[in-house]
C-alpha positions in Angstrom: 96.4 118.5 77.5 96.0 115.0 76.6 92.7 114.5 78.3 91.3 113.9 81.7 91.3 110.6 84.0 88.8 109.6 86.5 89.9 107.6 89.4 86.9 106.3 91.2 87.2 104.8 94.5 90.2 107.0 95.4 93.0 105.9 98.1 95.9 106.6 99.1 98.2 103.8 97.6 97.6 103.3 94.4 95.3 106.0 93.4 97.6 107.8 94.5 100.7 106.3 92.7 98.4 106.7 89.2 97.3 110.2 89.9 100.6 111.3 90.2 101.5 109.4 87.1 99.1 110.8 84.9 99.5 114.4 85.9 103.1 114.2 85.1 102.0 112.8 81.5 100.0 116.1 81.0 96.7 114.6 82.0 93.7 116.1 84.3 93.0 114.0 87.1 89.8 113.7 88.9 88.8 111.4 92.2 85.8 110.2 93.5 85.7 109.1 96.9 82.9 108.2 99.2 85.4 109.8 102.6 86.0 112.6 102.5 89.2 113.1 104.6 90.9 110.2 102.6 90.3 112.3 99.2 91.4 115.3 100.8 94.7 114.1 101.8 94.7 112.7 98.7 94.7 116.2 97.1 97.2 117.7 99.3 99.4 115.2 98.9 99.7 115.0 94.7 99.2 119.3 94.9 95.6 119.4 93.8 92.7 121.3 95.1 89.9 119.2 96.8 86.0 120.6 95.7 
């Protein structure tokens, strides 16, 4: 593991573009996002689990 990002202010273009980015370079990825639904989608759509 290289170490872990934090994406704050999380949407679907290009937080979404960098997430996917960094888990490919071996990276843990976390997003903060104030809705809910967009972070969510977010998760399902780079394979991650939404807590």
């Amino acid at each position: 593991m290289i170490g872990t990002a934090l994406i704050v202010g999380a949407g679907p273009m290009l937080s979404t573009l960098l997430a996917k980015f960094l888990i490919k370079e071996g990276m843990d990825v976390v997003l903060a996002a104030r809705d809910t639904q967009k972070r969510s989608s977010i998760c399902k759509e780079i394979g991650a689990e939404a807590v």
